[in-house]
Steps between C-alpha positions, in 0.01 A plus 500: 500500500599248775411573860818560611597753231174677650545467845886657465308816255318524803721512770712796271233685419439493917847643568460724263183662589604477855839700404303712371248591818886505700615718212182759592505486862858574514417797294195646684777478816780654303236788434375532791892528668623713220255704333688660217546534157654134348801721349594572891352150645879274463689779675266524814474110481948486460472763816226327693663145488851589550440627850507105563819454315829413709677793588793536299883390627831607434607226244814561395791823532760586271825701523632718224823701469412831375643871485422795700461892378895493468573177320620250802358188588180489727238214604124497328303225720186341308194379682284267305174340652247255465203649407146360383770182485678674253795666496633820516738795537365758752789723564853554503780730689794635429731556803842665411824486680598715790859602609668657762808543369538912491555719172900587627582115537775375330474370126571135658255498757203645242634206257513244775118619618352509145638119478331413798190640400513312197572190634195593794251472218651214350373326835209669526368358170600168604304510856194620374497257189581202689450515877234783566330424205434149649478627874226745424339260228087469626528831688179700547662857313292710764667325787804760567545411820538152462708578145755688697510244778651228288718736305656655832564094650644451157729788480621427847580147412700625216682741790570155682660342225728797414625494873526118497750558211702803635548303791600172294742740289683683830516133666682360161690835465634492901611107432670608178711792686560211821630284223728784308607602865606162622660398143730844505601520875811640535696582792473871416141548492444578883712775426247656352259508770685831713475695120186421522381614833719801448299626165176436704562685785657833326359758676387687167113309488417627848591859475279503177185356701523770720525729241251348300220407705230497216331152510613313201271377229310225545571214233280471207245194550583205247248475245460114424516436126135418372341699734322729249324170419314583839393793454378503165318226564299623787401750278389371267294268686370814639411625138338163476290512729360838433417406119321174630347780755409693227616775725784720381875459695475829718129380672627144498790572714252723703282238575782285606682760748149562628358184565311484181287809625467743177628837628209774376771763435886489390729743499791483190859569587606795394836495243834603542610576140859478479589785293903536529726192591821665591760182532758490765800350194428878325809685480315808682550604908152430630475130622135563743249429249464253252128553429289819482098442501202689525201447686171610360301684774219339685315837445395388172192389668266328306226743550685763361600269186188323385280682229146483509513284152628202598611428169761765558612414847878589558668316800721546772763293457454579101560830541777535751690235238401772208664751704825257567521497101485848514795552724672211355477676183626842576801346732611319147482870304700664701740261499495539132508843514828648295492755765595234804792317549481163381456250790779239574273247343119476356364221426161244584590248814383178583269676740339653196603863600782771382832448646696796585769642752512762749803646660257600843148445606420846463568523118247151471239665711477866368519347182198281537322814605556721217405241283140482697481876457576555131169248491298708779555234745614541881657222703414444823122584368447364166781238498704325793839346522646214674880408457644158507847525667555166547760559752634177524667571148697792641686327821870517497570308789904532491380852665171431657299743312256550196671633182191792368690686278850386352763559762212605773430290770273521811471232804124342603438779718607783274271350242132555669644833582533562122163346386331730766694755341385419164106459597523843625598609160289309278193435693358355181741183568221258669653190478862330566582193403842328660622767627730316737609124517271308670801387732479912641188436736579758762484743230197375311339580839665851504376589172196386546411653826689796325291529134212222568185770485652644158618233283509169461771274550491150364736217503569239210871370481370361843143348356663262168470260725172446604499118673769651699309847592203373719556348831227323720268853481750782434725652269915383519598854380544850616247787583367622148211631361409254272659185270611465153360097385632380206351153399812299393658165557283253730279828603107303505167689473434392837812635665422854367179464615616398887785773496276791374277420751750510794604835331107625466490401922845674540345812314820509244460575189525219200648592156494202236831584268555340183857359415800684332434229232121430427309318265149615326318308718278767693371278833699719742259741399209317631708360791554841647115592466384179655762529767385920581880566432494921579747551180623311177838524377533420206808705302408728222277571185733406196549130507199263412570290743439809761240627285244212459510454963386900494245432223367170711503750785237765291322205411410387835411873615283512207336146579483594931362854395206376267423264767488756788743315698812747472610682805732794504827480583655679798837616602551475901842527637575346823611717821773245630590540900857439627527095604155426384498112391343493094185283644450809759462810248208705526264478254382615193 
């Protein structure tokens, strides 16, 4: 063998046994950090080392048209990430379309808003494919604030553009009417300027505003076409960044409206089950109410509830939505009873509740009691109601007054004196939702002042707009217990966050509602327990939609309760005083 052949035998046989010694040392040290069985070894090691991998990064969004619970179009935002420089789909969101367009529009005006709507998530799709999907592109998924940041200056820049046109169109419209004007002059036309000041001063308009002094409705804010695009993406960052957490949604937003300081107890929201939606187009007299729920009572304490096996623990919030079923089912027998009357109409709404009729509100509420008492329930102790009236529904303003029953009408005024009327009644009624337009201030105060300590009285035709609700620290709306939020349109994590905690300092009460058309997606659910809304309102038991938010709702009692970090509920009216600002009522 030549002496080179041996030298290079050698030098392997060197590496080799010097591999080797590596080989063993590296071993002993594995050992000695992870001393387990080898089966277990490669997990620790894949946990230990990827602590020092790069956190992962928003890599790329996608937009999707989908369908909500009723078959129309709605928005499902995708988050994907980079993780372990891989990547991957973390979440997703569905966000469906919200409308204010009321149930007695006209057929034209419920056509022209379901085009719109269609068309809004048309846009949507395309922002978050192609713009916010590379705006956000590198984005740290537990960054919220800095998520919602760039999606507000965005959206606003969008609002820009849509005002740079409208003005381009009016300017090119004005020069096209200058042009028609100075093409067809005529010697006749200033004729027409005397016929003209004589139909604008007829004395008819004036006489009316005196007899008609009701403030007129405000205009409907424009919603800017996309927008939804906003919203659901904001939440879904938020879902994002509570996977990459490994935190669920409800202790992720939390952390976020507290700083990232993990609250040691949280109280859930307790539901308002819509049971009967009662819609203003039936052909029956009463108009008030369009829904009926029930509030499980807050005396359902959990110390009464839990069993000493804690494999058969029953909960609060289960069991006040076992005895909703219960009600809910009787209500449907007796309607199907040969022995009543058949109801106008019967049949499942959107809301996921019976709709039926009523000629008065007496025959609704005594019938809602009986059916509690054929089951051995009492209302106003085992059950509660609240009624949404959504007043702004029943305005006829040719005379100034609110339509309740067909051909009955009472002004402002004559309404709080009928609500205090009907509390008296019915003391079991805890909760009011619209019961006046939010343009009738003077007598929000009144009724208030009037039935504050007793029931509830929340606004929400005034809250769909939430950008446009908070100003500097306060609240643009009138006195009110409390706030119906919907999260719709360009609604962001981070402006719930900031406006429940102006309403937290203001000692109102915060409701999360769902919208009259919802998807499956169940984050409002955690929203609302993050947040420490005081209720949830979320329509009724019989549409799966509905259904699977109430069972994410007994999922996270079950998951606070096993951890000892659920608090019980409580239900605290507020004692309003006559011309007391909302930042100045006592507390609670």
């Amino acid at each position: 063998m030549e002496a080179g052949e041996r030298r290079r035998l050698r030098r392997e046989a060197a590496e080799y046994y010097r591999g080797q010694r590596v080989a063993e040392r590296l071993e002993e040290a594995l050992n000695a950090l992870f001393p387990l069985p080898p089966a277990d070894l490669y997990g620790e090691l894949a946990n230990y080392f990827s602590k020092f991998s790069k956190a992962p990064v928003i890599c790329k969004l996608v937009g999707k048209k989908v369908l909500d619970g009723v078959g129309q179009p709605a928005l499902e935002v995708e988050i994907y990430c980079t993780v372990k420089n891989y990547e991957k789909r973390i979440c997703s969101t569905v966000m469906a379309t919200h409308s204010q367009i009321p149930e007695n529009a006209l057929p034209e005006a419920i056509e022209a808003d379901e085009k719109e709507r269609n068309d809004s998530v048309h846009t949507a799709v395309q922002w978050v494919s192609e713009a916010l999907n590379t705006m956000l592109r590198d984005l740290d998924p537990t960054d919220q604030c800095q998520a919602d940041k760039m999606l507000g200056e965005y959206f606003a820049n969008k609002i820009e553009e849509k005002k740079k046109i409208e003005k381009q169109e009016e300017e090119k419209r004005k020069a096209e009417e200058e042009a028609a004007k100075a093409t067809h002059a005529s010697p006749s036309c200033p004729s027409a300027s005397p016929s003209k000041q004589r139909r604008g001063g007829r004395p008819g308009k004036k006489v009316s505003a005196e007899v008609n002094p009701i403030p007129p409705a405000e205009p409907a804010e424009p919603v800017l076409r996309g927008s939804l695009a906003i919203g659901g993406t904001s939440l879904a960052i938020a879902k994002a960044g509570a996977t990459i957490s490994r935190v669920p949604l409800y202790l992720h937003t939390a952390l976020l409206k507290h700083n990232q300081e993990s609250p040691k107890e949280m109280i859930l929201p307790l539901p308002m089950v819509t049971v009967l939606n009662c819609e203003k187009k039936l052909p029956t007299k009463l108009k008030l109410v369009k829904e009926v729920m029930l509030i499980p009572p807050v005396e359902l304490s959990l110390q009464q509830m839990y069993s000493i096996d804690t494999t058969l623990i029953t909960y609060v919030h289960k069991y006040g939505i076992e005895r909703v079923l219960d009600i809910q089912k009787e209500i449907t027998r007796m309607f199907e009873s040969p022995a009543k009357r058949p109801p106008p109409l019967k049949r499942i709404s959107h809301l996921g509740c019976l709709t039926i009729g009523y000629d008065n509100l007496e025959q609704l509420l005594l019938q809602l009691q009986t059916a509690c008492n054929n089951i051995g329930l009492e209302l106003g102790t085992d059950m509660y109601l609240a009624i949404n009236c959504a007043a702004h529904e029943l305005m006829d303003y040719g005379k100034g007054k609110y339509e309740i029953l067909t051909g009955t009408f009472k002004s402002p005024d004559e309404m709080v004196a009928m609500y205090v009327e009907m509390i008296d009644n019915f003391p079991f009624i805890i909760a009011l939702i619209d019961p006046l337009r939010k343009e009738d201030r003077e007598q929000w105060s009144s009724i208030c002042c009037a039935l504050g300590s007793r029931c509830y009285l929340f606004a929400e035709d005034a809250a769909t707009q939430i950008s446009k609700l908070k100003s500097d620290q306060n609240i643009n709306m009138a006195m009110c217990s409390g706030v119906v939020l919907k999260y719709t349109n360009q609604t962001k994590v981070s402006d719930l966050i900031e406006l429940t905690g102006v309403l937290d300092g203001q000692r109102r009460v915060t409701i999360l509602g769902s919208l009259d058309r919802e998807s499956s997606d169940e984050s409002l659910v955690d929203l609302a327990v993050g947040l420490g809304a005081r209720f949830l309102k979320l329509g009724g038991l019989s549409r799966g939609e509905r259904v699977a938010k109430y069972n994410r709702l007994l999922a996270i009692e079950e998951e606070l309760a096993a951890n000892g970090a659920l608090r019980e509920a409580k239900l605290e009216f507020v004692e309003f005083v006559e011309d007391l600002q909302p930042e100045q009522l006592p507390d609670r």
